[in-house]
TORKOL-4160 file (C-alpha; in steps of 0.2 Angstrom, whole numbers, padded with zeros to 4 digits, m for minus):
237
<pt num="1" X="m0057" Y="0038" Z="0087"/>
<pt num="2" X="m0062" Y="0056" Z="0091"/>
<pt num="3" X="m0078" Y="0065" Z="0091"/>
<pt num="4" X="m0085" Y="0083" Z="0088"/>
<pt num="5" X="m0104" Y="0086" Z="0093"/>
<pt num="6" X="m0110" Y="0105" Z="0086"/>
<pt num="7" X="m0117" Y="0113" Z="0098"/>
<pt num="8" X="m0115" Y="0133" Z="0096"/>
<pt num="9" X="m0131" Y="0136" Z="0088"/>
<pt num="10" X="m0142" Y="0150" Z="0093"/>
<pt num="11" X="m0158" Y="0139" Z="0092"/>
<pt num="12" X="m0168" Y="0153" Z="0087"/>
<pt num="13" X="m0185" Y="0141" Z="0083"/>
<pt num="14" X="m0183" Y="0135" Z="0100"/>
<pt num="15" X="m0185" Y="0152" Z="0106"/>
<pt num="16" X="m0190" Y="0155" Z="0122"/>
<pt num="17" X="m0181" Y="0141" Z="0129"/>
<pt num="18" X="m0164" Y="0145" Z="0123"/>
<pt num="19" X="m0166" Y="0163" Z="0128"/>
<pt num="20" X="m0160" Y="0156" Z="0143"/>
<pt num="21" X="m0154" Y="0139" Z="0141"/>
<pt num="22" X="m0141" Y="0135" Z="0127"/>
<pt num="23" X="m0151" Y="0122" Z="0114"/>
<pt num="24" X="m0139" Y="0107" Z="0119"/>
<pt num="25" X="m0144" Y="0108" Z="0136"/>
<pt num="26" X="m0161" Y="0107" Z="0134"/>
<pt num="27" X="m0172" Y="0092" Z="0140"/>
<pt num="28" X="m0179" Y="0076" Z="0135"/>
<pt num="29" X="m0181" Y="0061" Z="0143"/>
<pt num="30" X="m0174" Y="0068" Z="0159"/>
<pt num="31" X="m0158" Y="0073" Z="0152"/>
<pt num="32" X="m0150" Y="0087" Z="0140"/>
<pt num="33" X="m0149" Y="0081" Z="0124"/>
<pt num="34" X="m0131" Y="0083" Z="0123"/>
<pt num="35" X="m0129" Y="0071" Z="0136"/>
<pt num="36" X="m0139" Y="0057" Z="0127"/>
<pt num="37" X="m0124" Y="0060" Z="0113"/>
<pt num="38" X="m0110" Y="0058" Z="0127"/>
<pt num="39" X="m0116" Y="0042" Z="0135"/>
<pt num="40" X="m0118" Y="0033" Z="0117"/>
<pt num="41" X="m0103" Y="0038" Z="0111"/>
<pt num="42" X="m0093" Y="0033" Z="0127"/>
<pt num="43" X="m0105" Y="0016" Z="0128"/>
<pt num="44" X="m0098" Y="0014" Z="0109"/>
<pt num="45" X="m0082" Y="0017" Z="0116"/>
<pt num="46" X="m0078" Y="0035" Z="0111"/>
<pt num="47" X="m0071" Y="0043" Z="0124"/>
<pt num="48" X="m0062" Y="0060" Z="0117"/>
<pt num="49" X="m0076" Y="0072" Z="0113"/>
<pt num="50" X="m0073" Y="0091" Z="0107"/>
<pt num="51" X="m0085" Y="0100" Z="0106"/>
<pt num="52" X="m0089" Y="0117" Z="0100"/>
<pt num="53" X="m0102" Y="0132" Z="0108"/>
<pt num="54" X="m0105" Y="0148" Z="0106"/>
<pt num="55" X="m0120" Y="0158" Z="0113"/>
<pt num="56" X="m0122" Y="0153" Z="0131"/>
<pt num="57" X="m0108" Y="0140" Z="0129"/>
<pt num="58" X="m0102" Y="0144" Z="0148"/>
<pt num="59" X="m0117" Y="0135" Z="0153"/>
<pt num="60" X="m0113" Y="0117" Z="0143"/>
<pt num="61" X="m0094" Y="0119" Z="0150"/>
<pt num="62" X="m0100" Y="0122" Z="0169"/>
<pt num="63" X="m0113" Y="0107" Z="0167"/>
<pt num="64" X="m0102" Y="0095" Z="0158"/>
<pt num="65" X="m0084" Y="0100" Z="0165"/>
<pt num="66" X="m0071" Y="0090" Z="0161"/>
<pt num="67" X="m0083" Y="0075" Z="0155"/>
<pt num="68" X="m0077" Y="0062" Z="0167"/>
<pt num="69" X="m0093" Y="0060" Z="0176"/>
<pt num="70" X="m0099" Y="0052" Z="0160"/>
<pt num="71" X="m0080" Y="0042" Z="0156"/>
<pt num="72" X="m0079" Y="0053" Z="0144"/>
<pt num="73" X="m0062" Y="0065" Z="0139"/>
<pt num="74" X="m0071" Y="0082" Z="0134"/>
<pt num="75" X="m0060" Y="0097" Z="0126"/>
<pt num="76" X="m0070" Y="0112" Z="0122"/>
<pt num="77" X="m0068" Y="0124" Z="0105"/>
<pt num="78" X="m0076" Y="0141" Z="0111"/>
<pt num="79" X="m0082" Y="0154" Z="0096"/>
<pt num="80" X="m0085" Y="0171" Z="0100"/>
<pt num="81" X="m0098" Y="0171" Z="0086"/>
<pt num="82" X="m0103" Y="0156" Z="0079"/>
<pt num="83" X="m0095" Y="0150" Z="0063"/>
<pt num="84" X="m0108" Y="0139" Z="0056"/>
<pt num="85" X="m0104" Y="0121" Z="0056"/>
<pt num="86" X="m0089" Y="0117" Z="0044"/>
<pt num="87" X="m0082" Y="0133" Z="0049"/>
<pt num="88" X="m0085" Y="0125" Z="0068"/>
<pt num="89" X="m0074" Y="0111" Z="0063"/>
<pt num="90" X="m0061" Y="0119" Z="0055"/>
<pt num="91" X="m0059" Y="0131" Z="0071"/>
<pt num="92" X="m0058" Y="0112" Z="0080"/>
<pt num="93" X="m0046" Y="0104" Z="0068"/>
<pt num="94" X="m0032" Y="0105" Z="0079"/>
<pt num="95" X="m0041" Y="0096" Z="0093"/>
<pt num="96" X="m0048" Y="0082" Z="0082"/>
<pt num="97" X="m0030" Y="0075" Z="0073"/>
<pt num="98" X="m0025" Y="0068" Z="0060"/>
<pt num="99" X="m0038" Y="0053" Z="0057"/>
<pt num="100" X="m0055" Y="0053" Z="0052"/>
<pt num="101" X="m0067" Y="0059" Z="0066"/>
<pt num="102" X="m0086" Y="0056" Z="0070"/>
<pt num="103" X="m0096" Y="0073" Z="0070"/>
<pt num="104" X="m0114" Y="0073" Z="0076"/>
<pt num="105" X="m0125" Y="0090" Z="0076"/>
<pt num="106" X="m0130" Y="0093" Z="0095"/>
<pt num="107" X="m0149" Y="0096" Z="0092"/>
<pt num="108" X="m0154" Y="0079" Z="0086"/>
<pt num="109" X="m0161" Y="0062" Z="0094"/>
<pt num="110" X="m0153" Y="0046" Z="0084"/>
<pt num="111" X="m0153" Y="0030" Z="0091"/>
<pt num="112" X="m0139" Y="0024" Z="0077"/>
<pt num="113" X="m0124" Y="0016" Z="0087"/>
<pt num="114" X="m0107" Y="0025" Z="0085"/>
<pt num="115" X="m0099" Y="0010" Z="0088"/>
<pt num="116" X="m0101" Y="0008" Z="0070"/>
<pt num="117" X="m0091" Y="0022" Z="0066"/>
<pt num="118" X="m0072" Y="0015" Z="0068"/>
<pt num="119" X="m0072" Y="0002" Z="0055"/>
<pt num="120" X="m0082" Y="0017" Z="0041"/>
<pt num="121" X="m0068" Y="0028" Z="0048"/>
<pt num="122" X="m0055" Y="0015" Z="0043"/>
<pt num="123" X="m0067" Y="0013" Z="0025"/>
<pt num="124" X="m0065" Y="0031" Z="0023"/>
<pt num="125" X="m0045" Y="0030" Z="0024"/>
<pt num="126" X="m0045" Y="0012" Z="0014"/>
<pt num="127" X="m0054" Y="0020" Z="m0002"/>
<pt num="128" X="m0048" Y="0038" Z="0000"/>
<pt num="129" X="m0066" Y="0047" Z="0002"/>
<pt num="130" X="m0068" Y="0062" Z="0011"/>
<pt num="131" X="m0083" Y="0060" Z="0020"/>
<pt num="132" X="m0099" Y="0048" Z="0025"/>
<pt num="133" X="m0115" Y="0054" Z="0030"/>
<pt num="134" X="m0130" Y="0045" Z="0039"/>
<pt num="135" X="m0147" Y="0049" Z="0030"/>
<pt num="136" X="m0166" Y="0045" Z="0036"/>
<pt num="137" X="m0181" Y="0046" Z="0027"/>
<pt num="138" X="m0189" Y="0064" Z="0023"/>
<pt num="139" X="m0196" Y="0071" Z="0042"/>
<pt num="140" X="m0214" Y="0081" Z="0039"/>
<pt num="141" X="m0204" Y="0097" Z="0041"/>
<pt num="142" X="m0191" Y="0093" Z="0027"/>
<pt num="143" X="m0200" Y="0084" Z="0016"/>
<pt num="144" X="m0190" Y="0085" Z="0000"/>
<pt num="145" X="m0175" Y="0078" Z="0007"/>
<pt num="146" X="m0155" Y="0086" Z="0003"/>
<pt num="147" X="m0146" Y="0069" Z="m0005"/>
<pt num="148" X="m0148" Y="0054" Z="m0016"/>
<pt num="149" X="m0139" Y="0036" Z="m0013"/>
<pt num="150" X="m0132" Y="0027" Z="m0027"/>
<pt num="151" X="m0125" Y="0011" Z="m0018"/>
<pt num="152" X="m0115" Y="0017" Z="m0006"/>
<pt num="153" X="m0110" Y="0034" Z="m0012"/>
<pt num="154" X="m0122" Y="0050" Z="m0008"/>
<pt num="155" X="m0125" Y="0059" Z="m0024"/>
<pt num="156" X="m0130" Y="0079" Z="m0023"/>
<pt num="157" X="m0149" Y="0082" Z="m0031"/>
<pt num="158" X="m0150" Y="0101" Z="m0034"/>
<pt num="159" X="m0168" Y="0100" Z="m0041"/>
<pt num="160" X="m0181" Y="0097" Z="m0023"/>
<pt num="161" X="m0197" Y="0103" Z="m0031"/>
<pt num="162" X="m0210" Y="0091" Z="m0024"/>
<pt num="163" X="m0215" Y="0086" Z="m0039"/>
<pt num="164" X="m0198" Y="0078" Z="m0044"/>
<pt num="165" X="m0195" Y="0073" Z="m0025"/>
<pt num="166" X="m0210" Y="0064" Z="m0027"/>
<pt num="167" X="m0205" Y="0054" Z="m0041"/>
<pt num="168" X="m0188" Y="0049" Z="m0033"/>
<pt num="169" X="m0192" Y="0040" Z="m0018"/>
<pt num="170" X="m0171" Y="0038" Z="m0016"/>
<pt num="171" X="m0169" Y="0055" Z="m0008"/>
<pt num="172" X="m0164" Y="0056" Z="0009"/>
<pt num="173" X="m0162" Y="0070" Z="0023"/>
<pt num="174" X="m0144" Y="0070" Z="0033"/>
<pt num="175" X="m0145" Y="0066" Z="0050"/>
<pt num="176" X="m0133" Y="0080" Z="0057"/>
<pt num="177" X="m0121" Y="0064" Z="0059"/>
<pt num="178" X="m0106" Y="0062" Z="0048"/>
<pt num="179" X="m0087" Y="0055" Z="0048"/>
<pt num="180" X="m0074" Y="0066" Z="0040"/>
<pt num="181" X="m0059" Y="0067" Z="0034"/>
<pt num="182" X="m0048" Y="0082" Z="0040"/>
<pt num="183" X="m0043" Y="0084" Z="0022"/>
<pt num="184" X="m0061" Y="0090" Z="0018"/>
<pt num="185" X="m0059" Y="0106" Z="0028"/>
<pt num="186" X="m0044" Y="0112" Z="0019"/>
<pt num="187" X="m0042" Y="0129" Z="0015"/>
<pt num="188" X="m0055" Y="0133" Z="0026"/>
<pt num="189" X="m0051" Y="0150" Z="0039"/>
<pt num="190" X="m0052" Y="0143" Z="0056"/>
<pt num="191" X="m0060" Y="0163" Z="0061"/>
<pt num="192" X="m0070" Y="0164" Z="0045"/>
<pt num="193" X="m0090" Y="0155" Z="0046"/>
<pt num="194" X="m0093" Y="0144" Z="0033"/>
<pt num="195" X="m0107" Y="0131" Z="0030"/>
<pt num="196" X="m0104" Y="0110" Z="0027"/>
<pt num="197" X="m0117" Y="0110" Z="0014"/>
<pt num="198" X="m0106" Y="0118" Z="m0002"/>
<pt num="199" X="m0089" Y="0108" Z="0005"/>
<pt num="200" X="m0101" Y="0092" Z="0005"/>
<pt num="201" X="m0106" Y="0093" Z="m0014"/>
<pt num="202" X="m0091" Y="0099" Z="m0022"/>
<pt num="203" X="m0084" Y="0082" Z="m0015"/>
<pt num="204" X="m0101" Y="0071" Z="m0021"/>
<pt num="205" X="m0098" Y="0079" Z="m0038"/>
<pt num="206" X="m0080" Y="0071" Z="m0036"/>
<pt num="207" X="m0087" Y="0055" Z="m0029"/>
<pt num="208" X="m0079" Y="0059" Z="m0015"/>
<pt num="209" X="m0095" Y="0054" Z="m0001"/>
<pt num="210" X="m0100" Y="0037" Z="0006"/>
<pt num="211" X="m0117" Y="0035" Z="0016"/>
<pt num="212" X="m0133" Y="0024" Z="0022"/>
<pt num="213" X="m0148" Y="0025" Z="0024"/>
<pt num="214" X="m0152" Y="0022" Z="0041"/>
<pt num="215" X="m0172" Y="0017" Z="0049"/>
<pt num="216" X="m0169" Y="0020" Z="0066"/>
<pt num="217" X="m0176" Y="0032" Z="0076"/>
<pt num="218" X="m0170" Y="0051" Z="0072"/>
<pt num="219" X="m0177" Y="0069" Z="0078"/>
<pt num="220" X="m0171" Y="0085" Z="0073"/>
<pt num="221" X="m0175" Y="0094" Z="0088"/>
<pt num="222" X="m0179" Y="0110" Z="0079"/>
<pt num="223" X="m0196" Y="0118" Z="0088"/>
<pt num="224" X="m0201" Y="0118" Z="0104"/>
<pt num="225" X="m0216" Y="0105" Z="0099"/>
<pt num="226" X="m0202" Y="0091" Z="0093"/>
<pt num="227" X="m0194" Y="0094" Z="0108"/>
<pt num="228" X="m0211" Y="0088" Z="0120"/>
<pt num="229" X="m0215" Y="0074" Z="0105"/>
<pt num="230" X="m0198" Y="0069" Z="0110"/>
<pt num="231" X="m0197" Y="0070" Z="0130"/>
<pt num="232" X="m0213" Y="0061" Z="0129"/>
<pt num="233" X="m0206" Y="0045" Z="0116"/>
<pt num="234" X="m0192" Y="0044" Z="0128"/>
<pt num="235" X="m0201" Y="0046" Z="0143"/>
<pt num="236" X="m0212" Y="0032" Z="0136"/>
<pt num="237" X="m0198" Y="0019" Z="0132"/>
């Protein structure tokens, strides 16, 4: 199984540090976030990694090179400008195959093990779904959540006033970690930006999504002060 992590963001709340510094380099627990993805994945045995960059994205393919430091296989997507995240993916279609692939956003913290995500790949292909998302409970920063779970399928809530989120305790934010199918990304331009979001409803409106809830540990590493709350949970662990 192949994986994608995103990581051509500009990271503009983390501003100043990624005046410099591309976001996925940036450190916590004595290590660039990135890398804490690389060594789960290839301790989960996911070894062929693509992954996508943008501003500064010289910087991640000097430091990580060709991966093998880490056992890892990495091939590398470059953008010009970036292209948003499922316009990221499509421009990395013809590095990821055929199969389902394992996509995780390069500015988070999960301890969720990607081991997991062979036999939901093979779930995916067995019941014909497009894609399966990973949610975690509402962060104080995103407290009305993005999606619902009914079972096992994520369902798409356009209404996130907080009244009405707080009278539905099943809404979920997504993780930035997900396993696709190529088909999902049809039609997209591979030069063209375009978000996941809008490609993520229109197939929960056709049932089309799988997805858990998950209670582990997850950051979205989105400001500067996340970034210290994080260094200093892992440099306490």
């Amino acid at each position: 199984m192949q994986a994608m992590i995103l990581a051509a963001g500009r990271g503009e709340r983390m501003r100043p540090l990624t005046d410099a510094t591309p976001k996925p380099l940036l450190r916590a627990g004595g290590k660039p976030l990135i890398v804490w993805h690389i060594e789960r994945l290839v301790r989960a045995g996911i070894r062929d990694i693509v992954i996508n960059h943008a501003w500064l994205g010289g910087q991640i393919e000097a430091y990580l090179q060709d991966g093998s430091r880490y056992g890892a296989r990495i091939r590398y997507s470059p953008e010009s400008e970036p292209l948003e995240t499922a316009g990221g993916i499509a421009h990395a279609l013809h590095l990821l195959g055929q199969e389902p692939f394992l996509v995780v956003n390069g500015d988070i913290w999960c301890d969720w093990d990607p081991a997991a995500a062979p036999a939901i790949a093979m779930q995916l292909a067995r019941q014909n779904k497009l894609a399966w998302l990973l949610l975690a409970d509402n962060p104080e920063h995103h407290p009305d959540g993005d999606f619902g779970l009914a079972g096992d399928s994520v369902v798409c809530n356009d209404d996130h006033s907080p009244a009405t989120s707080a009278s539905r305790p099943d809404l979920f934010t997504f993780t930035g970690i997900g396993i696709y199918q190529p088909a999902l990304f049809q039609g997209l331009s591979p030069s063209a930006p375009a978000k996941l979001a809008p490609l993520l409803r229109q197939a929960m409106a056709a049932c089309q999504v799988l997805g858990r809830h998950y209670n582990g540990r997850w950051t979205d590493v989105g400001t500067p002060q996340r970034l210290a709350q994080l260094d200093l949970h892992l440099g306490m662990a």
